[in-house]
NUSENU-423889 format. One record per residue (C-alpha): y, x, z. Coordinates in steps of 0.02 Angstrom, whole numbers, plus 50000, padded with zeros to 5 digits. Layout:
BEGIN
YXZ ...
# end
This chain:
BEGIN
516255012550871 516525021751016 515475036551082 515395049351197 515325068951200 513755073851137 513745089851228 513885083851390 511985083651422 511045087551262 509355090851289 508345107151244 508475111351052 507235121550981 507985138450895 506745133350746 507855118250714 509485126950688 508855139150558 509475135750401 509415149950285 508015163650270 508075178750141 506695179650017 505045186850031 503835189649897 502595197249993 502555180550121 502415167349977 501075176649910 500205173750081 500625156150083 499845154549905 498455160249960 497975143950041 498145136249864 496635146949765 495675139749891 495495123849798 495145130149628 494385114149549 495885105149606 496935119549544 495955117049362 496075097849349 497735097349394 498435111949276 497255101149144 498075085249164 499865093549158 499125102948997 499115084048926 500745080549000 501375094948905 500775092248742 501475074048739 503015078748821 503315092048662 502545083748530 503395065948555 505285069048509 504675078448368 503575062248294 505075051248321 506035061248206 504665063148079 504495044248083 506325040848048 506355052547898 504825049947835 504555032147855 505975023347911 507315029347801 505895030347650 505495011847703 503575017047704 502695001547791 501105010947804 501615027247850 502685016948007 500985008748033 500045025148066 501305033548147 501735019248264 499905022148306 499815039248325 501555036348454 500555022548534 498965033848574 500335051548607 501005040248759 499675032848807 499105050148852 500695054648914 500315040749062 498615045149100 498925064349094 500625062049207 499665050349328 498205062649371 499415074849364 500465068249508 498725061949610 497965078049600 499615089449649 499675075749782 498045077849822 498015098349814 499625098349913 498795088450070 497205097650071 498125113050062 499255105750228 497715101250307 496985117150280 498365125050350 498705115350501 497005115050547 496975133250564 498385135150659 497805122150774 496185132750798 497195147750797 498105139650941 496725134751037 496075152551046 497695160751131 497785167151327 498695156751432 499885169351440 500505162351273 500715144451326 501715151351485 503085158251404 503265143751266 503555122251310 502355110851220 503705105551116 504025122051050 502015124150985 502045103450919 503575110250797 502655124250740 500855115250714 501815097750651 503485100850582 503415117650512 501855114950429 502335098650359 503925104850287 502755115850163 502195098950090 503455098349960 503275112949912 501495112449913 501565094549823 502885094749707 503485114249688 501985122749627 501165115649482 502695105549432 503615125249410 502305127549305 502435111549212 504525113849190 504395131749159 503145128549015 504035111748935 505895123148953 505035136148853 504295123048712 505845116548682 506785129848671 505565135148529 505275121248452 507375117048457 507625134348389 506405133248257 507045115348199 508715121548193 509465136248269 511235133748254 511105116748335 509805123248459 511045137148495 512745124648536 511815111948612 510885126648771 512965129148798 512965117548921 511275122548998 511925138349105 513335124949179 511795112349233 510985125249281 512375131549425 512815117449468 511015109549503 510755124149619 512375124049721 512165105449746 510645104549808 510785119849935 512465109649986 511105092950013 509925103250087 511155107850217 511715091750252 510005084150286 509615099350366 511005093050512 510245074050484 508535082150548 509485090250695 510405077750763 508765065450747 507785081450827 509105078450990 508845059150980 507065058150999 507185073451143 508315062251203 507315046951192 505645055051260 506435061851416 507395043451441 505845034751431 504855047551529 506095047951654 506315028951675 505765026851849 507215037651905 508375030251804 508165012251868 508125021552031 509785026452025 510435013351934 511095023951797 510475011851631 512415011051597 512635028351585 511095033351500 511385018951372 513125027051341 512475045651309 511005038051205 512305025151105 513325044151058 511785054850998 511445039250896 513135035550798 513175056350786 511465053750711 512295039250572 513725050750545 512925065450478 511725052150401 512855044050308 513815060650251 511995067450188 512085052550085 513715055450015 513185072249962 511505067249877 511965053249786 513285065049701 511455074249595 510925061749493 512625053949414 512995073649394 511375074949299 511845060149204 513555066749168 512785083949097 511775078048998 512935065848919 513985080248875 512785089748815 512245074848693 513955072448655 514215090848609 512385088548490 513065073448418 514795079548350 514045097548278 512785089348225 513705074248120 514535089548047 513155097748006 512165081947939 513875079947815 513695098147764 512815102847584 511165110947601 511155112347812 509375106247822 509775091747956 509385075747958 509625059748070 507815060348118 508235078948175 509525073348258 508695060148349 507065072348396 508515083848458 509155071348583 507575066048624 507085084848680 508975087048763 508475072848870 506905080248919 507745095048956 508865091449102 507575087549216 506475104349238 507965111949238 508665100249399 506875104449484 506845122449444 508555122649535 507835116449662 506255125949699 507505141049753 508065131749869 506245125249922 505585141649940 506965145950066 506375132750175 504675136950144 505025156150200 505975147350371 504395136650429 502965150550350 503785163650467 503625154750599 501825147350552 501275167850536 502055171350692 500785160750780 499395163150654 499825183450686 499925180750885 498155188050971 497425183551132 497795194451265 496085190551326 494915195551189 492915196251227 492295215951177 491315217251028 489915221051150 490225206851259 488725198551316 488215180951335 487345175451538 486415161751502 486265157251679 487175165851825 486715164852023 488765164752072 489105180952186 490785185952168 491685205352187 493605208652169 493605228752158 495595234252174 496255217652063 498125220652023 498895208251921 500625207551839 501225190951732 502675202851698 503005221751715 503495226251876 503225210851959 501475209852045 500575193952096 499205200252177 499035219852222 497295228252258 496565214052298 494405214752386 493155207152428 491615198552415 490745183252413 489025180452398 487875167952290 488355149452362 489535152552515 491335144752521 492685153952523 494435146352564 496125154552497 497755149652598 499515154952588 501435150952554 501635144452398 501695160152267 500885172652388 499295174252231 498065160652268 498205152052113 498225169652006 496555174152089 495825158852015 496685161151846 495765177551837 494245173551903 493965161351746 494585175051662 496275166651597 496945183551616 496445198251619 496775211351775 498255225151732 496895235351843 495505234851946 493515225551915 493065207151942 491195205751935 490035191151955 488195195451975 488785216052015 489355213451804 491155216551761 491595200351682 492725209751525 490885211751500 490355194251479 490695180951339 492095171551395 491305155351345 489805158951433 490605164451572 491965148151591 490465134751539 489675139651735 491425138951811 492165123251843 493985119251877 494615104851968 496725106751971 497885098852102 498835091851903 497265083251841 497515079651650 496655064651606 496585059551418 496575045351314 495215036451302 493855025351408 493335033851569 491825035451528 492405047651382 493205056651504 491855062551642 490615066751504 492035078751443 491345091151568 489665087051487 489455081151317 487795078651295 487545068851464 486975052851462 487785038851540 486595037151696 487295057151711 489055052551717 488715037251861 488055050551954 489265062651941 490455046551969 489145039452125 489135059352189 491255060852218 491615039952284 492025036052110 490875025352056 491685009052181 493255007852100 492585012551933 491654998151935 493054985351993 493974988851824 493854976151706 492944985051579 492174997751734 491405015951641 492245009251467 494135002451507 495365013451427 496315023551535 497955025051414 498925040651397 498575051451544 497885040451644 499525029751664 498385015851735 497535026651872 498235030452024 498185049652072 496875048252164 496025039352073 496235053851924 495755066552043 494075058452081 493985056451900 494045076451879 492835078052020 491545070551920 492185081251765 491705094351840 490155090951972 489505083651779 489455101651688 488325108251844 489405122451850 488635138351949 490425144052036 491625129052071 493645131552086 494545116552185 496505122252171 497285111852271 496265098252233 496315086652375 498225086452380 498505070252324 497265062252388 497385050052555 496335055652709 495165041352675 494845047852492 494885065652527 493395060852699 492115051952575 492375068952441 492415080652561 490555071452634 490025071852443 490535090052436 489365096452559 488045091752450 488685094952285 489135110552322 487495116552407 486705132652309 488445134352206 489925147452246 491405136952292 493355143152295 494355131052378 496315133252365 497145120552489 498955120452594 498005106352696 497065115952800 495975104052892 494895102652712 494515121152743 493735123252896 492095122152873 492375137652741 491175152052756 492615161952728 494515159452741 495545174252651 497545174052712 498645177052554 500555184252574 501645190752442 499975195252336 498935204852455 497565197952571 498475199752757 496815190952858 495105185552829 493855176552927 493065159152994 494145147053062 493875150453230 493975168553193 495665168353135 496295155553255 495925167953398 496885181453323 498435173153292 498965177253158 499685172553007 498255158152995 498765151053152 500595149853103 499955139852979 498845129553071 500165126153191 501555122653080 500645108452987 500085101853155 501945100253205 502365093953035 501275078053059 501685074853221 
# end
């Protein structure tokens, strides 16, 4: 099969994915635990049911051998009766008790994943910006999705089946010993062998999927980004070449596959071969011993021994492997507490209050604002805007416009200075209360899955649907709402895929005009929509917007002009402010603006 180099364009790997070995930590897993006590009726049924397992499991081998000497070899018809019964009824339990016992670690396991990943998600949710700027979606979906579900076994299998192995181990040690202690004592020989050689093969497999999950990890980055990127691939005609790089990842992907496979189909026939040599070992000592004058054993001892041998290899196989579980555990919980341990730079004060209803006047006192030490967006930024005007904030792209928004919904917090609304420092004020009468309409309008009626009332749950019309009726909506098939209830797909941009743009304008919000942010709003579009909002606007404070970011300038105020952003300070016509006559920095679109478009 031929392939090419891999490493010619592989995309973006997650550090998280290459990590394969992490040191233990007792004080972590006793953290992690603690999400298990929080189910302690699961915690009780299921340590009951592997109680049951447990007593079957020990008391079985030994009944086998009681049977053959006492009834078998004794030719006792109605002793085999009632102990045929008495087998019958021992594994008979043995089923029940081993199939609640494997529901309800199941079952314990997810709830305790579900637990878990619910509070990170909320965890998540609760974090600055400042988090989510420094970190690609991907990077937070591995931590929320495939970190957390890599506890699961763990979770599902590790933690009451230890107990269950640890216990059945200890049984039959003492119940082998006091059968026999000699033959107890040869047979466990071979015990510290299995025991080695379980662990060292399964941190080997462990490895080798561990590459399987990388190389897949690259496939489907690969994947996502070819089918996201489709457009420009058919563009440039490049299907060969894509199919080429794609056709490598994939036989890379079946190569380490297939050598995982190799690896892990090497545990079981070792098991198998173990344990036949530890029979074999029982067997031959114990022959001898069975030929020996006065040695106490019998075949039905010798049978019961086998029996328990058999039982033996298999906690010991798992408890090799939870070692080697609790080292992945350790990589993905360390990273889970990372997150779960981050704190929002933007925290409301413990005396913050909540503004049930605000009138919209707006102060920045001195704002300064760094996203990193030493470089400043904005610096010392003032002034004022009073209770419904409109103030428009122009500029080169990065000169701050954006940041003053960002920290007017209080997204950030100022490295120094005030930002008050209603003469009240907004550190001050609940952040919820304070962003549920500011509403954001962004030039990147995210729509979600869903109908569109779904998506309006997101602004405004509790709004009926003669609400959302009007919102939609209010921004020139409402037309081609209505000339969808299914009009307020077709289903817009994944982000809107069927919409145009304009069309999601209007679709955020009624978002927003919906929640009735006191102070109204457009950034850049009106960028991608065509000058008939942006005409019929910009007439809707005027009376939307009436009695509400309005900041309206916007490179074109002809949707400002009818601002109250115009404020002249470069390199993060405020270089002019004014009316239209005021800062046209100065000629300024506005008017080089003005101008250079003009010559732009014509």
């Amino acid at each position: 099969m031929e392939h090419t180099d891999t490493n010619l364009r592989a995309p973006f790997i997650y550090k998280d994915d290459e990590a394969l070995e992490k040191k233990f930590q007792l004080g972590q897993m006793k953290r992690l635990f603690h999400y298990v006590t929080n189910y302690p009726k699961l915690i009780a049924l299921a340590l009951t049911a592997t109680l049951g397992n447990l007593v079957a499991t020990l008391v079985g081998p030994f009944m086998v051998g009681k049977v053959i000497d006492t009834a078998i070899s004794k030719d006792n018809t109605h002793r085999l009766l009632i102990d045929c019964i008495l087998l019958l009824a021992l594994y008979l339990l043995n089923y029940v008790a081993s199939h609640y016992r494997i529901y309800l670690t199941n079952l314990l396991g997810q709830r305790v994943i579900q637990g878990l990943r619910a509070e990170l998600f909320s965890h998540v949710q609760r974090l600055s910006l400042g988090f989510f700027d420094s970190r690609p979606a991907g990077s937070v979906l591995v931590r929320i999705m495939n970190d957390v579900n890599s506890l699961q076994d763990l979770f599902t299998n590790g933690v009451i089946n230890s107990i269950t192995n640890v216990f059945t181990l200890i049984g039959i040690i003492i119940i082998m010993v006091s059968l026999n202690a000699k033959l107890a004592l040869v047979t466990m020989i071979i015990v510290p062998i299995m025991f080695l050689l379980s662990t060292r093969l399964t941190l080997t497999i462990r490895r080798a999927w561990q590459q399987v999950r990388i190389r897949l990890s690259r496939l489907n980055a690969h994947l996502a980004e070819a089918i996201q990127g489709m457009r420009v691939t058919e563009s440039y005609a490049r299907q060969d070449e894509n199919q080429q790089f794609f056709q490598g990842m994939n036989y890379d992907w079946v190569r380490y596959f297939l050598r995982a496979q190799r690896v892990s189909i090497l545990f079981g026939p070792m098991v198998d071969l173990t344990g036949a040599i530890g029979s074999a070992v029982l067997f031959l000592y114990g022959v001898h011993l069975l030929r020996t004058p006065g040695s106490m054993v019998t075949v039905g001892l010798l049978v019961a021994f086998a029996n328990y041998l058999g039982n033996f290899w298999q906690p010991i196989s798992q408890l090799g492997q939870l070692y080697n579980q609790l080292l992945v555990a350790m990589a993905s919980s360390e990273r889970i507490f990372q997150y779960l341990d981050t704190t929002p730079t933007v925290q409301d004060l413990p005396t913050a209050k909540n503004l049930a209803d605000i009138e919209g006047s707006v102060t920045f006192e001195d704002v300064t604002f760094e996203y990193e030490p030493g470089r400043k967006a904005i610096d010392e930024i003032n002034f004022h805007v009073k209770q419904g005007q409109t103030i428009a904030l122009v500029g080169h792209t990065g000169a701050g416009k954006s940041t003053v928004m960002n920290l007017l919904a209080r997204f950030y917090d100022p490295t120094s200075g005030r930002i008050l609304v209603d003469g009240t420092d907004i550190k001050t004020i609940q952040s919820q209360s304070l962003r549920s009468q500011v509403g954001i309409v962004l030039q990147d309008t995210f729509i979600f899955s869903g109908t569109i009626m779904d998506n309006i009332r997101y602004g405004n749950p509790n709004a009926s649907d003669e609400d959302v019309m009007a919102a939609a009726t209010a921004v020139y909506a409402d037309e081609f709402i209505r000339e969808l098939e299914d009009g307020y209830h077709t289903e817009v797909r994944e982000r809107g895929s069927r919409l145009s941009m304009g069309q999601r743009q209007l679709l955020s304008f009624a978002r927003a005009i919906l929640a009735d919000p006191r102070i109204l942010i457009l950034d850049e709003a009106t960028a991608s929509i065509d000058t008939y579009t942006e005409h019929l909002i910009q007439k809707g606007l005027q009376v939307l917007l009436a009695g509400r404070t309005a900041f309206v970011v916007a490179h074109r300038l002809s949707t400002i002009r009818d601002s109250d105020q115009i404020l002249v952003f470069d390199h993060g300070e405020i270089v002019e402010r004014g009316t239209h016509a005021e800062l046209m006559r100065e000629r300024g920095h506005y008017y080089g603006l003005v101008e250079a679109q003009y010559q732009f478009l014509a």
